[in-house]
N, C-alpha and C positions, 0 to 999 in steps of 0.2 A: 213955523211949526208950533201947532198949540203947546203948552206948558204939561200937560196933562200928558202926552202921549211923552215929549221927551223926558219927563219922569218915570213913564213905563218903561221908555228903550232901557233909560241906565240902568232902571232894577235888574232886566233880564239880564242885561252884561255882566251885573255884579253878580248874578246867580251863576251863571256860565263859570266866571274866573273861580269863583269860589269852588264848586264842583269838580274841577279840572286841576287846582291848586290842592285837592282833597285825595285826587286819586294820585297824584305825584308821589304826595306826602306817604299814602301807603304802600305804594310801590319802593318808596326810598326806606321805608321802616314797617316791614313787613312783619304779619307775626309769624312766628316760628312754624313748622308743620307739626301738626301732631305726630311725637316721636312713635306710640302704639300703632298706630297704620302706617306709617313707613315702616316697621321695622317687620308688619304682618305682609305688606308687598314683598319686602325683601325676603323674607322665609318660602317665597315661593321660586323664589330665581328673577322678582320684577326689579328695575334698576329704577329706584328716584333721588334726581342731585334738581341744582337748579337749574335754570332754564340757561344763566348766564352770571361770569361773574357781579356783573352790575344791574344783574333781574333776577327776584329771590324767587321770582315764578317758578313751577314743577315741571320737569319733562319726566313724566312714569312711560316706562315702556314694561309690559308684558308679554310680547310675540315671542321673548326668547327665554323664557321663563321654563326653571327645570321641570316645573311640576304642571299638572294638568290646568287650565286657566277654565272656570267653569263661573255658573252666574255671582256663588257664592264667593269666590274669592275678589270678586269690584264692592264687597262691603265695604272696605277701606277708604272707598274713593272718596263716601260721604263725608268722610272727618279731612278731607283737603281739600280744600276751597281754592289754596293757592296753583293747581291744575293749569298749564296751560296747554299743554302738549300730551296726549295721548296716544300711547298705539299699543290695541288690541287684536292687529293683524294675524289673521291665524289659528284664535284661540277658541274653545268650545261654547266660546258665551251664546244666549239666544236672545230675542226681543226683550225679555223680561228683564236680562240682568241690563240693558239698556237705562234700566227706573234710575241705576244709582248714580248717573250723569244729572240729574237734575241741579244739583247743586252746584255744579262747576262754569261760577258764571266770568270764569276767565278762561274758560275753553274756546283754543282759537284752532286748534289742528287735532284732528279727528281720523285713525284708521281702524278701518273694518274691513278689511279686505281679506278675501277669504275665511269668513264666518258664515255661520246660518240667519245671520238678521235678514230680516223682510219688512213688510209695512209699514207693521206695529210699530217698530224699533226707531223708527224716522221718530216716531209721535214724542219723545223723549229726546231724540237728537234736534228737536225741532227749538226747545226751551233752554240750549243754550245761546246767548244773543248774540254772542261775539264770533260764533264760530266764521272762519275764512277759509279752511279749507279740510276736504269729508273724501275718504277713500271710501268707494264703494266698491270696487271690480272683485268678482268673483260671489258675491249675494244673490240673496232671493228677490232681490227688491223692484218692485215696477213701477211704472209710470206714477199709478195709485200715491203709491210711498215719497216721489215728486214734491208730491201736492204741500205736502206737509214741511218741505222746505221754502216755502215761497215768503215766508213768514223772518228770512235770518238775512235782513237787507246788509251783513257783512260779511256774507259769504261770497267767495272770488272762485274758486276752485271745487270742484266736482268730479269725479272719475267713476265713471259708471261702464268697465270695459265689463263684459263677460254676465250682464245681467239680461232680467226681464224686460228691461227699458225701451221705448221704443222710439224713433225721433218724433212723434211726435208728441211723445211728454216731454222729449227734450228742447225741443221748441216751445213748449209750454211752459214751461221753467226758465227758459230765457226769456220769455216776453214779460214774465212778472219781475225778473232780476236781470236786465240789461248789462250790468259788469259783470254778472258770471261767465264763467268759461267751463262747460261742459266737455271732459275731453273720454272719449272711448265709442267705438263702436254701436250700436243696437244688436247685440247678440247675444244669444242666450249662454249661461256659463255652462259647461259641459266636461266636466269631472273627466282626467285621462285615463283611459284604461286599466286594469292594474295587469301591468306582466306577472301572466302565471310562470311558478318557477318550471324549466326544461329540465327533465328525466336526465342524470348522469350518460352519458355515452360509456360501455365498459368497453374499456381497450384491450384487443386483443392479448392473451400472454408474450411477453418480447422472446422470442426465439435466440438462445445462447451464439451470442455470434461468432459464426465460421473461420478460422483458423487459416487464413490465406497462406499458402508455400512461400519461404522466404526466396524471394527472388534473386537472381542471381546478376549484380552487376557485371558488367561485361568488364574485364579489367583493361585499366589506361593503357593503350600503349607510348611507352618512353620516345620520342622521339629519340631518332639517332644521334649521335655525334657529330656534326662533320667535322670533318678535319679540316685545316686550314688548306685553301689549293697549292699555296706554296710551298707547304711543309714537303721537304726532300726524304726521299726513304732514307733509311742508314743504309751504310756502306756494307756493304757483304765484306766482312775479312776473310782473304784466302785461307784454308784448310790449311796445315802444318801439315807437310809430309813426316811421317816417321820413320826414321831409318830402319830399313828392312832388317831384320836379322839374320847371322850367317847360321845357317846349320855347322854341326864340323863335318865332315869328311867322316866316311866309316874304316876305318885302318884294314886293309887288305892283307892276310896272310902273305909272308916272304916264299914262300913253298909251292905257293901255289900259283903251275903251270898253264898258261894258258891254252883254251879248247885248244884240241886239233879239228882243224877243220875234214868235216864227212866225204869220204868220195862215194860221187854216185853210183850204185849198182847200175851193170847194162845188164838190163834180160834179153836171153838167147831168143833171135826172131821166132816164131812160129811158123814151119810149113806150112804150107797153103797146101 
């Protein structure tokens, strides 16, 4: 091997270690985030800690954020560089407020999911380099807006449910990034109906409830006694005669002579 070229290889190498022992080094001694935007995300209900305790990186989320999330409130994003993790799922931003990603060239995960972004919006999500994985489902975004990721050779992850998309931009976008994994449907997103509220039903007035006759339980009856089959009646005790009483005697006059007895009259026959 000429002397020449293996004095180029080693240069490169020492370029490479050097670049690579560069970005360790700030990874391991990061500098601080600027306290005035974190503390303007958090006055909104947005949540930023680190990404890990041994990676000083940013995970900001604002999908759950109390207040409204509109283009003007991603001003902050400018002054954090340290960004690795973003999710803006849900929130009123449009294309425009997309500009103030430019700066976050350690953005690796990306949600838009259920926004208004379309084309435009890619043209901005296209200039972070490191990005690997980009929610789209629920956007306005088509094939067109595709085009404009073909550009982020560390993208892995794509989610395109409920768009303008159609396979064959999604085939199109794989054939320029072979490791990507396109995951959703080609259908268009379609907002659910809104239930209108249903009219009160007025209920009848409740009728004072009727007074049922107190019914009359039929009363138990006692079952009998029985009596034992052996039990003997009692003896009847004879009645006690009671000694008759004598009347006395009525004392009869000494004087007094007894009847004479009647003799019969004969009546004189009657002539015939």
């Amino acid at each position: 091997m000429p002397r020449f070229v293996r004095e180029t290889g080693l240069c490169l190498l020492s370029v490479t270690v050097f670049a690579c022992a560069a970005e360790l080094l700030a990874a391991a001694d990061p500098k601080p985030p600027n306290p005035a935007a974190v503390e303007a995300l958090r006055k909104v209900g947005g949540n930023v800690m680190p990404l890990a305790q041994n990676d000083a990186r940013l995970d900001v989320t604002l999908n759950l954020a109390s207040a409204e999330v509109v283009d003007a409130t991603l001003a902050p994003l400018t002054k954090l560089p340290q960004i690795a993790w973003l999710n803006l799922a849900g929130t009123k931003i449009t294309d425009q407020g997309l500009a103030q990603l430019e700066g976050l060239k350690q953005l690796e995960k990306l949600h838009l999911e259920r926004t208004a972004i379309g084309d435009e919006g890619l043209v901005y999500v296209a200039k972070c380099d490191k990005l690997a994985y980009l929610n789209l489902y629920g956007t306005k975004v088509t094939d067109a807006g595709l085009q404009h990721l073909k550009g982020l050779k560390n993208l892995k992850q794509v989610y395109v449910w409920q768009t303008a998309v159609t396979e064959a931009g999604i085939n199109d976008l794989k054939a320029a990034l072979p490791k990507l994994a396109v995951y959703g449907e080609a259908k268009p997103f379609v907002p659910p109906p809104k239930e209108e509220p249903k009219p009160e039903e007025k209920k009848p007035d409740a009728k004072p409830a009727e007074k049922k006759p107190d019914e009359k339980k039929p009363e138990e009856k006692k079952p009998e006694e029985k009596k034992p089959a052996d039990a003997k009646p009692a003896d009847a005790k004879p009645e006690e005669k009671k000694p008759e009483e004598k009347k006395p005697e009525e004392a009869k006059p000494a004087d007094a002579k007894p009847a004479e007895p009647k003799v019969e009259e004969k009546k004189p026959d009657e002539k015939k």
